[in-house]
C-alpha positions as CSV (number, residue, x, y, z in Angstrom):
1,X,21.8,-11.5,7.3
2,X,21.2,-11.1,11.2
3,X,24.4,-8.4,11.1
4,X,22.8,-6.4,7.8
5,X,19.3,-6.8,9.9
6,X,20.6,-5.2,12.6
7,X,22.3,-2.3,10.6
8,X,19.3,-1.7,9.2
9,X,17.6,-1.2,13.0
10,X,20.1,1.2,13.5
11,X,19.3,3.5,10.5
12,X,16.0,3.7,10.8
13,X,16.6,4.6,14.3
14,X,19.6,6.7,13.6
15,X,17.1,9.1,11.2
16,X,13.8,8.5,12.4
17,X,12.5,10.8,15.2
18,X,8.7,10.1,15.1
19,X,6.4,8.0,13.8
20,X,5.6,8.9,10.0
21,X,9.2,10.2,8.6
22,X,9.5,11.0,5.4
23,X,13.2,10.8,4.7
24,X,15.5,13.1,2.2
25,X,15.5,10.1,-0.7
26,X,12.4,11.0,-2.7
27,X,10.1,8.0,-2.5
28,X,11.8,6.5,1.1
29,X,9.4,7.0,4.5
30,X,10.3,5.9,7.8
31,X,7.8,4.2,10.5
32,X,8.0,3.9,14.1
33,X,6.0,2.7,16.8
34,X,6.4,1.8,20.6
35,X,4.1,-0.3,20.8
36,X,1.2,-2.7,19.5
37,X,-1.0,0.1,17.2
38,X,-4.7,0.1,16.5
39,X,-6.3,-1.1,13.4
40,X,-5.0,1.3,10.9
41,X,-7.5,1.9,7.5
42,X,-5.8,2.8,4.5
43,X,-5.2,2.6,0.9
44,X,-1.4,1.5,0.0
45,X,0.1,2.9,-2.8
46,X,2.2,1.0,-4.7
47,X,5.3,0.4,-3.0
48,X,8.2,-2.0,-1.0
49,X,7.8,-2.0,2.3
50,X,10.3,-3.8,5.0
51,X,10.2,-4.4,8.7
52,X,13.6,-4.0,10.2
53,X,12.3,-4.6,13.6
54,X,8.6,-5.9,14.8
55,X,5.8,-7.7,13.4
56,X,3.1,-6.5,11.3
57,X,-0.4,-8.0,9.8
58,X,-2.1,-7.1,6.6
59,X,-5.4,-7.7,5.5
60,X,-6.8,-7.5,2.1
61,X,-10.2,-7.7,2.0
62,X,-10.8,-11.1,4.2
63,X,-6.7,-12.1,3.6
64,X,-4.4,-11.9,6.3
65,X,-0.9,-11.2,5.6
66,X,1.9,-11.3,8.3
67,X,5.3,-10.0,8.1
68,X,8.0,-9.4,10.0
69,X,12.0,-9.0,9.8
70,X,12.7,-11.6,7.9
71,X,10.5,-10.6,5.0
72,X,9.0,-7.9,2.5
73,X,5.4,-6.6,1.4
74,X,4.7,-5.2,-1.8
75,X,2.0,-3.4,-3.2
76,X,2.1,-3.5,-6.7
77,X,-1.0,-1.1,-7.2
78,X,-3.5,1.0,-5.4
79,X,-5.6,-1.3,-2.4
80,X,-7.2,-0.4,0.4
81,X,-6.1,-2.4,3.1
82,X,-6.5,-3.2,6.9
83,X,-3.0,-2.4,8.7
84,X,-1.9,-3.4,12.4
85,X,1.6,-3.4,13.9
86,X,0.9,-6.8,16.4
87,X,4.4,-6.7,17.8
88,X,6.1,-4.1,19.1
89,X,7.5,-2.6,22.6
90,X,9.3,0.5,23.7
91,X,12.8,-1.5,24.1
92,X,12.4,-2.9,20.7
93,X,9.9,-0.6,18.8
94,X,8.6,-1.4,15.7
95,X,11.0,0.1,12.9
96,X,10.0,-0.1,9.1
97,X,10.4,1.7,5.8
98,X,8.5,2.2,2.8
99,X,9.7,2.9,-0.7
100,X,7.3,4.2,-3.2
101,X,7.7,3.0,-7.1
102,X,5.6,4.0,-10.1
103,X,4.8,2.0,-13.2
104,X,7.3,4.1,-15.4
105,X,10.4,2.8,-13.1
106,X,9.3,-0.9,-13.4
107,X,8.9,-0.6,-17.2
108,X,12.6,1.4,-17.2
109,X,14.0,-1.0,-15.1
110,X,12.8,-4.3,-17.7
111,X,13.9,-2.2,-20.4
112,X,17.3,-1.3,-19.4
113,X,18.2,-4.2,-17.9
114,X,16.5,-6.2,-20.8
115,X,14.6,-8.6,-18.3
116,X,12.0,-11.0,-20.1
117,X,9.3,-11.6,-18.9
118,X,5.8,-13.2,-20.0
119,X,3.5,-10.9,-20.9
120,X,0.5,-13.3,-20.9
121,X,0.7,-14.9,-17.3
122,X,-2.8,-14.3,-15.8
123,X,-3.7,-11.7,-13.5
124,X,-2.3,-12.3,-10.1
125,X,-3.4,-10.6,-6.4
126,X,-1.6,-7.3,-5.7
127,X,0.0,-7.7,-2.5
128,X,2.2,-10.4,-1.7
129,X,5.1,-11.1,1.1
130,X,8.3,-12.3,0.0
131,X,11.4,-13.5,2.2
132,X,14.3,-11.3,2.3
133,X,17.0,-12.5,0.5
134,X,20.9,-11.3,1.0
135,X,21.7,-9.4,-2.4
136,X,18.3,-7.5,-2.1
137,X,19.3,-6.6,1.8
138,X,22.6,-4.9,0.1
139,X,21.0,-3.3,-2.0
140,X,18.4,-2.0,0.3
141,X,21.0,-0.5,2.7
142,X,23.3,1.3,0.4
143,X,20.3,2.9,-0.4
144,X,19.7,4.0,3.4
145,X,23.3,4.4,4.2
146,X,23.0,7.3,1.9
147,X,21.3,9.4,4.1
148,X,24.7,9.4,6.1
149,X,25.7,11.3,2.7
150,X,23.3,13.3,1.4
151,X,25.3,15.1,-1.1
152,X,25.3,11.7,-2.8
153,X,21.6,11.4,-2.9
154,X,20.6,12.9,-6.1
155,X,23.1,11.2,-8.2
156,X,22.8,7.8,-6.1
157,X,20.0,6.9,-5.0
158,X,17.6,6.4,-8.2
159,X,20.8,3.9,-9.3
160,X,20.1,2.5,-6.0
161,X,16.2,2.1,-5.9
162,X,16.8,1.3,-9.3
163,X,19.1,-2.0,-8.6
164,X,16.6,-3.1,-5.7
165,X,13.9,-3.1,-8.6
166,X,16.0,-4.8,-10.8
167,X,16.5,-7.5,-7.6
168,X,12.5,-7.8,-6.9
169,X,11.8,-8.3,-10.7
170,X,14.9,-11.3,-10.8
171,X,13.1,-12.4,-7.6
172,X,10.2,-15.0,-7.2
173,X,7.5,-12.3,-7.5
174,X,8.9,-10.7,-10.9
175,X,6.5,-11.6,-13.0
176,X,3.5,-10.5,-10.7
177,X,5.9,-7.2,-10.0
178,X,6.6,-6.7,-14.3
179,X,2.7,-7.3,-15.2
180,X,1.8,-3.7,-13.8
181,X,4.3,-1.9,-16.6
182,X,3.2,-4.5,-19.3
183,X,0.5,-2.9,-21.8
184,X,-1.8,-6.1,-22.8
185,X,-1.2,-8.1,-19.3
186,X,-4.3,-8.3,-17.7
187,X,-2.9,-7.4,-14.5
188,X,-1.9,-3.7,-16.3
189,X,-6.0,-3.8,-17.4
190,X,-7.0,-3.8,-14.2
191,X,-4.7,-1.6,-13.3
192,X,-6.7,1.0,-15.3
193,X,-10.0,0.0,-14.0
194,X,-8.6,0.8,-10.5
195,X,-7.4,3.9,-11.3
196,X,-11.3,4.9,-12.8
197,X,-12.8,3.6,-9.2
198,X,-10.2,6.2,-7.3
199,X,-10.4,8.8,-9.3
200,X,-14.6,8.4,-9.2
201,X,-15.4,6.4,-5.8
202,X,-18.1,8.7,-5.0
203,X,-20.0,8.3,-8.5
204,X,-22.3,5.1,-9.2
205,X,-19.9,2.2,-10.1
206,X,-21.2,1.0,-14.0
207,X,-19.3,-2.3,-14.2
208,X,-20.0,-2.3,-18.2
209,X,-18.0,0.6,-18.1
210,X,-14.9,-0.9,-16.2
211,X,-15.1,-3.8,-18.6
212,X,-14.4,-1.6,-21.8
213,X,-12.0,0.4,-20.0
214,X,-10.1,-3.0,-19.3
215,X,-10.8,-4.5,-22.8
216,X,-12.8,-7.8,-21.3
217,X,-16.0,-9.3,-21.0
218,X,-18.2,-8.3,-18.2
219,X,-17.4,-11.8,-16.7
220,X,-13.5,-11.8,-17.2
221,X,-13.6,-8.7,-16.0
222,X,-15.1,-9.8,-12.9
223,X,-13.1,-12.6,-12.3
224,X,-9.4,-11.0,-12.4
225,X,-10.5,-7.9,-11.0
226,X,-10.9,-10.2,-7.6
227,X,-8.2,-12.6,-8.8
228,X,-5.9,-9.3,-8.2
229,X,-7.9,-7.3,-5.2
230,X,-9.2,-10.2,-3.7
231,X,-12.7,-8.3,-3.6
232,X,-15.6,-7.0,-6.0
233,X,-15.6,-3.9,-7.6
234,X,-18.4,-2.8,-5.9
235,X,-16.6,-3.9,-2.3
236,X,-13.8,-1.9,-3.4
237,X,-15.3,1.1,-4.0
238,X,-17.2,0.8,-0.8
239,X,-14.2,0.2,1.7
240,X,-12.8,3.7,-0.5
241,X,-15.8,5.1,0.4
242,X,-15.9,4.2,4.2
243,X,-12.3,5.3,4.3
244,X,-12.9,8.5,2.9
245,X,-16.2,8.9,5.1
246,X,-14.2,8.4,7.7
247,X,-11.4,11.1,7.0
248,X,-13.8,13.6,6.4
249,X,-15.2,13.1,9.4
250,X,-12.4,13.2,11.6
251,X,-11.0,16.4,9.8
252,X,-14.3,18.2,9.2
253,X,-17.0,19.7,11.9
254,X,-19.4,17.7,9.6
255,X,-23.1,15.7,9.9
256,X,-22.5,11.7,9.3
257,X,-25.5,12.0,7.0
258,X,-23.9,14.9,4.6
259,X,-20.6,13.1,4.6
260,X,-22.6,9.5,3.6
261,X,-24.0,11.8,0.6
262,X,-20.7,13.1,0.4
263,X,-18.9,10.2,-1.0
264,X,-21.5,8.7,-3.0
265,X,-24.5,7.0,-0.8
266,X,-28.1,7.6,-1.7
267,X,-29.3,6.3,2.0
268,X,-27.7,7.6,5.3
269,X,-29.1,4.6,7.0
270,X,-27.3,2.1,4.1
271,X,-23.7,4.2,5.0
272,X,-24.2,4.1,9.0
273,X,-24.9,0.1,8.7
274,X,-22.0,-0.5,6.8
275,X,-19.8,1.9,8.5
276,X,-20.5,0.2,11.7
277,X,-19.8,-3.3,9.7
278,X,-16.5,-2.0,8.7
279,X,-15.1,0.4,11.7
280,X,-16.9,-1.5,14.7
281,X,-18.8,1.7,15.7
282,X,-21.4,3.9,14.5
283,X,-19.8,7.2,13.2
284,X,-20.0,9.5,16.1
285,X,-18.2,7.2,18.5
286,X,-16.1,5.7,15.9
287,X,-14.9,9.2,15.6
288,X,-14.8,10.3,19.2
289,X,-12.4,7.5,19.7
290,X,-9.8,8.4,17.0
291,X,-10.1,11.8,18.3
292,X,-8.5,10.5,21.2
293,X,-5.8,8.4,19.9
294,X,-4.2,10.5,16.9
295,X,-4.2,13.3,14.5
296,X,-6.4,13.1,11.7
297,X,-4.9,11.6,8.6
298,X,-4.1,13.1,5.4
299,X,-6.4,12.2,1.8
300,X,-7.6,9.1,0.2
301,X,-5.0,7.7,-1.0
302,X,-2.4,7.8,1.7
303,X,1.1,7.1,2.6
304,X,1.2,4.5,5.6
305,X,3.3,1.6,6.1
């Protein structure tokens, strides 16, 4: 493992030039960083994510998750999340990859390979951390090692991202991977209901209405919604909210108070209290700061690993 780990460093170094790359494999980013970053506030997609080099910590609503080369993190659906890289240096910088996935290629995966899995396992939180094991590390680097060959990529690599699905799903986290594709699971429920927040996190949030869209009682509802974010519905939507605040205001010549009205508050003074809660800062300086440290980012639901 330490020999494939430290192939792996040289990849990502060998193709990575800055520190957001998205590679030539559809669905495959590189990250690097010199050094130890500032909180970074985003929503993952779902996705596998590996350190090859560094240390990184997660948190999910008040969870903390810490990973480093020795392990994985995947996101098995849409959260918004607290990142920080905690360990890095610009002799060993931190060096990571993403890999994006979609419901469809779980489901194809289970049904070509004709994996079984339970369908009635209860809901089960979204983002987990696994310890890389050897078969998966092989499979994750002939992916990489394609970009050596990129001829081969078309034909190759969705075999390839398809085998290191096929490993995760035989892996201790299948099940909680497999209940995303799996029409009925209550995981693949809430799954909907997330998508309705997103797609209207600046519209009043009618629990009722995520309830029927998930097929549970109010209170069900309610319980594996947080069973699989680890938060409310209601402190979901407001950490999309803040997030989205926040990007407006950073890419926009635009008044705190219109952006609070913006994405969905009915009191300015409500959306500076809990933007300070959540940031650290009233807006303007909040703002000012990030100004000063890096580029403004890109939408709502972003890629960032």
């Amino acid at each position: 493992m330490l020999q494939k780990q430290k192939e792996l460093v040289s990849l990502i170094e060998q193709h990575s030039n800055h520190n957001h790359f998205e590679t030539s494999i559809p669905s495959l980013y590189f990250y690097r960083h010199s050094g130890i970053s500032e909180k970074a506030y985003r929503v993952y997609t779902p996705s596998f994510c590996v350190i090859a080099q560094g240390v990184k910590e997660v948190l999910l609503s008040r969870e903390r998750f810490e990973y480093g080369s020795a392990d994985y993190l995947i996101a098995s659906m849409n959260l918004p999340v607290i990142g920080q890289i905690i360990k890095a240096s610009s002799d060993a910088p931190y060096l990571s990859f993403k890999l994006e996935f979609t419901q469809n290629q779980i489901l194809e995966v289970m049904n070509d390979s004709g994996l079984q899995i339970k369908t009635r396992e209860n809901a089960k939180r979204a983002l987990f951390v696994g310890k890389m094991e050897s078969t998966l590390m092989d499979a994750v680097l002939r992916l990489i090692r394609l970009l050596d060959t990129p001829s081969d990529i078309p034909f190759l690599a969705p075999l390839y991202i398809k085998e290191i699905l096929y490993k995760l799903l035989q892996g201790p986290y299948g099940v909680t991977l497999a209940q995303i594709a799996m029409e009925g699971s209550s995981t693949y429920r809430i799954r909907n209901a997330i998508e309705q927040i997103i797609q209207n996190y600046d519209q009043p949030l009618r629990v009722e209405e995520l309830a029927q869209i998930a097929h549970m009682s109010v209170s069900t509802f309610h319980r594996n919604f947080k069973e699989v974010t680890a938060m409310s519905p209601i402190q979901f939507q407001k950490q999309l909210r803040l997030q989205e605040a926040r990007r407006i205001l950073l890419n926009e010549s635009a008044d705190a108070s219109d952006v609070a009205f913006r994405v969905g508050y009915e009191s300015a003074s409500q959306f500076s209290r809990e933007y300070v809660r959540m940031f650290g800062a009233p807006p303007k300086t909040d703002i000012k700061h990030l100004m000063e440290q890096y580029d403004p980012a890109k939408s709502l639901v972003h890629q960032g690993d």
